[in-house]
N, C-alpha and C positions, 0 to 999 in steps of 0.2 A: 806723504810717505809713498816712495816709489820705487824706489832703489835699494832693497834690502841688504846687510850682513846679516849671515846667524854664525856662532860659532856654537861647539856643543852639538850641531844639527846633524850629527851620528847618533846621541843619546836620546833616552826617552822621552824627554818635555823638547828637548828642538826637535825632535822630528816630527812629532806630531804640532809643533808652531809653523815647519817646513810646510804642511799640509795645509793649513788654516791659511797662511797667507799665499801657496798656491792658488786657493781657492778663488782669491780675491783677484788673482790674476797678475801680482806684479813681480816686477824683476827681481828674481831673489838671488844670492850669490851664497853660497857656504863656505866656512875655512873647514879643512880635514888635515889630518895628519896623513893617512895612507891613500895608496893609489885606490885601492881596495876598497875604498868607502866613495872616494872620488867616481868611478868605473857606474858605483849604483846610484848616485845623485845624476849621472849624466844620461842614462837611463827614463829621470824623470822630466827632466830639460828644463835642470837648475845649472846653473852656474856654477864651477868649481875653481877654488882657490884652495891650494896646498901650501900648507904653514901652521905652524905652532906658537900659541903662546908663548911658551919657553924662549920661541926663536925671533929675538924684536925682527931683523933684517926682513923676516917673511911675510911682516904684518902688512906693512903699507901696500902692496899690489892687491893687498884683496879686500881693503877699506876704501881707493882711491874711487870716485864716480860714486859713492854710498853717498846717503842723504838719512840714511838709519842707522845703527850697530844695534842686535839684540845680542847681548853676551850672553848665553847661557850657558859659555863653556865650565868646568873645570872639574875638578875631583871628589868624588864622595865617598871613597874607599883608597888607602891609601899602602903601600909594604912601609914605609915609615913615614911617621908624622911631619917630619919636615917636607914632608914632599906638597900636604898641604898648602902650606907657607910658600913653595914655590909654586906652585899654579895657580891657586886660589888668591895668592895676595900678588906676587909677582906677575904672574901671567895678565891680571888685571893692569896694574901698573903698564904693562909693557903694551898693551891694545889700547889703556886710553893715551899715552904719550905719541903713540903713531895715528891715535885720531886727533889729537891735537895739531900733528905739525901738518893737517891739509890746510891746502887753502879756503876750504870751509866745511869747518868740524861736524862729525854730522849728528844728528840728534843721537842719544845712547842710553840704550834701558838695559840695566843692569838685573839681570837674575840672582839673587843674593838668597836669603834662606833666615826662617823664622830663630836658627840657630845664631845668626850675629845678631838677633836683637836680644839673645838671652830667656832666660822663664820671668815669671812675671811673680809673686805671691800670692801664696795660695786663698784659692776662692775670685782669685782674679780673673779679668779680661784683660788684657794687655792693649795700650793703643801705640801708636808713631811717635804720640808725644814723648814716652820716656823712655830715657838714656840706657842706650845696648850694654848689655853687661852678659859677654858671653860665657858660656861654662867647658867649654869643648874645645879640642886645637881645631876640628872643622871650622866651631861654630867664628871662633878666634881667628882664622882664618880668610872665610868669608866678611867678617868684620874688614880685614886689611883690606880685602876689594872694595868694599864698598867706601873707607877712607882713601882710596888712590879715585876715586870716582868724586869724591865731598873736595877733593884738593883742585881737581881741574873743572868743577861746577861754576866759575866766572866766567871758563870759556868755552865751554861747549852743555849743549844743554841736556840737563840728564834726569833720566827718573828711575828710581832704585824699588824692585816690588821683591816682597819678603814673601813666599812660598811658606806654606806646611806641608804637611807629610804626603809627597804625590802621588797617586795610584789612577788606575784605570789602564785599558786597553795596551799590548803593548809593557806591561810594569811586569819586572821580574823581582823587584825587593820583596814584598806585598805576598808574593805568590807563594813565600816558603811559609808565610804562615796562612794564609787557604790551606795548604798543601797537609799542613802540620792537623790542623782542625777536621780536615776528612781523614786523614787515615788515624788519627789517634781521640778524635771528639773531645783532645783537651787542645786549652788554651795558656800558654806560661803569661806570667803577670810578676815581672819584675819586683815587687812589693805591694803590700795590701792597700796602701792608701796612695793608690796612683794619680798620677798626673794627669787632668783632661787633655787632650791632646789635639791640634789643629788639622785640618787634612783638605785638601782640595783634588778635583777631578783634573784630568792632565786637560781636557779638551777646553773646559771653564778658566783652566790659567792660559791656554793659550790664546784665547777670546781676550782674557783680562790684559795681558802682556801688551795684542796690538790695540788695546782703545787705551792703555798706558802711554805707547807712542804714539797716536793720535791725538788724545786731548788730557796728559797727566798732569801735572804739574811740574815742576820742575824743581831740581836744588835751588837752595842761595847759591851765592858767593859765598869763599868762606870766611868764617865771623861772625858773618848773618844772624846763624841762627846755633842753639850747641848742637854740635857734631853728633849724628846719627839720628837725628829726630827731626820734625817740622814738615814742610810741605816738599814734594816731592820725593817720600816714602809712603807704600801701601803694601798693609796684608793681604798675601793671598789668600785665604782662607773660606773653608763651609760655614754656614751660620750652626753647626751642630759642633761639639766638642766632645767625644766619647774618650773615657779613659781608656789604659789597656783593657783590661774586664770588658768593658762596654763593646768597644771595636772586635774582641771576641764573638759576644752573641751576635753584632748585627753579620759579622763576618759567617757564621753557622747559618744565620739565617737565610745569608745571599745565596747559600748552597744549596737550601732546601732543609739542614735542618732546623731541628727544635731549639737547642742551647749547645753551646759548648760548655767541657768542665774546666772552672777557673784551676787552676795549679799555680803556688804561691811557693816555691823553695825556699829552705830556710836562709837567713841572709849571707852566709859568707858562699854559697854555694854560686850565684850569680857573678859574684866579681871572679871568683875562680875558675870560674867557665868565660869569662871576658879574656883573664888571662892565659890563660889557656888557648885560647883561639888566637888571640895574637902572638904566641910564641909559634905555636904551630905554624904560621899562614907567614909569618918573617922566615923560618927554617925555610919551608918551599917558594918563596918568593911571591908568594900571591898578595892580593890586597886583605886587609883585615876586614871582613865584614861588620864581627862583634865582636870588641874590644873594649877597655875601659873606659875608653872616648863616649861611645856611644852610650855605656853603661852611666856614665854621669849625667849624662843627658834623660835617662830612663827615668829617672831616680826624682826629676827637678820636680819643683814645685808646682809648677801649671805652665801650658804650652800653647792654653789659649789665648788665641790673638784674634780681635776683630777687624772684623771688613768693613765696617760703619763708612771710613774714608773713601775707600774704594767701590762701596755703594751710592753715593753720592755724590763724588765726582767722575767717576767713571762709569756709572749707570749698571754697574757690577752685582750680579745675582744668580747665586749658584742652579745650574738648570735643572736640579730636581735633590728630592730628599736625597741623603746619605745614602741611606738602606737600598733606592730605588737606584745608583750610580754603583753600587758595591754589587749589585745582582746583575747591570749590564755588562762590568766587568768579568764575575764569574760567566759568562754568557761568552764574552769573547773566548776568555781560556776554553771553553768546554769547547767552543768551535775551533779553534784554533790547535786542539790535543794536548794544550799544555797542563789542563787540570783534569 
């Protein structure tokens, strides 16, 4: 690996993967949509390629001379759902068919999300081996990228890593509820008998992501093996699963305090607040932050997913407790003014 693509490398987790493999010293190229983002990559003296997923014609000049593709591009908040389906599923499609037609396709790790493999049953661990069953148009979504990735797995070699919930440095999802816990000391908790939930540090997936392209494994062919499971898939994940409640205190905790107060609202009052928020954010055109989408996802069964795989073959080990990566993060905000 010498010759990088990132796409996504405006967003949170590629920019900080931008840095990681800075570090390392090799040729990196970015796709970006605006000149705007182009102007601060050139700044760092990367490479810049202008194009969009959306737009096949724009792919191939900034794949051609690669030997890697990290996709990390695509959408996590959306003004309507379909729009998922076109970036997420299509936008895939349209980057692996343009790394197909080089004359030598270049390796391709696909950023996908704990969402297309689905929740798991409850008291569970979730492994690679069983069959995605997603619950979300995100999660459904990201499913379709990763089947336009399982279709061209005989000709280009690819490896798919399933992320949880990412925070650290840098994270502005994460921050409204730090934000929410210091000024009000309570914690909302979608239902009493919540979901454990997966989470990994952005820095830890960015490490994880290029020893994915260095030594992952890789898809079958397809047939191989059933679609969305077997070898060349891995969790990203902490070895800790805190539910909401939990992520709560240790979140109180990162700040200095004692406990945060759990708050449980009675049940139709969360979907109506889902709804609600996607009515509003479609009136003004925004993306929906929290919507029913998400809310079904709140609600699942367990979202815990092991690293077992990806400690093993990719020598993958989260660099320090939860609690101790949740207090460097509060550390950045506090330097940085944002909390």
């Amino acid at each position: 690996m010498n010759r990088v693509l990132i796409t996504g490398a405006s967003g949170f987790v590629g920019g900080h993967l931008v840095d990681a493999l800075a570090r390392r010293g090799l040729d990196i190229r970015v796709l970006v949509r605006s000149r705007a983002a182009a102007d601060r990559f050139r700044e760092q003296k990367v490479d810049v390629a202008l194009g969009d997923l959306c737009d096949p014609d724009s792919l191939p000049p900034a794949i051609a001379d690669r030997d890697t593709v990290f996709h990390v591009g695509g959408a996590i908040a959306v003004v309507r759902y379909d729009d998922f389906d076109r970036i997420n599923g299509d936008g895939t499609r349209n980057l692996v068919a343009a790394c197909q037609r080089q004359p030598q396709p270049p390796r391709f790790i696909l950023v996908s999300s704990i969402s297309a493999a689905g929740p798991g049953p409850r008291g569970s661990v979730r492994s690679e081996d069983a069959a995605p069953n997603p619950i979300s148009r995100y999660g459904i979504s990201k499913r379709a990228g990763e089947l336009a990735v399982e279709a061209a797995a005989g000709q280009m070699p690819t490896t798919v890593v399933r992320p949880g919930v990412v925070f650290g440095p840098r994270d502005k999802e994460l921050l409204v509820a730090f934000r929410a816990i210091r000024n009000t000391f309570v914690h909302v908790s979608p239902r009493r008998r919540n979901p454990p939930l997966s989470y990994i540090e952005v820095t830890d997936l960015a490490e994880l992501l290029i020893a994915a392209a260095e030594r992952g494994r890789r898809l079958a062919a397809p047939g191989a093996t059933t679609p969305g499971t077997g070898e060349g898939y891995y969790f990203a994940t902490h070895n800790e699963f805190p539910c909401y409640r939990q992520f709560g205190q240790l979140a109180a905790q990162a700040m200095g305090r004692r406990f945060a107060i759990p708050c449980v609202p009675p049940r139709p009052i969360p979907w109506c607040i889902a709804l609600t928020g996607e009515i509003i954010a479609k009136l003004r055109g925004k993306p929906v932050v929290f919507g029913r989408d998400k809310f079904r996802e709140a609600i699942a069964s367990s979202w815990a997913c092991s690293n077992q795989r990806a400690r093993e073959q990719l020598g993958f080990q989260p660099s320090a407790p939860l609690l101790d990566q949740l207090r460097a993060t509060v550390e950045w905000y506090r330097r940085e003014g944002w909390l």
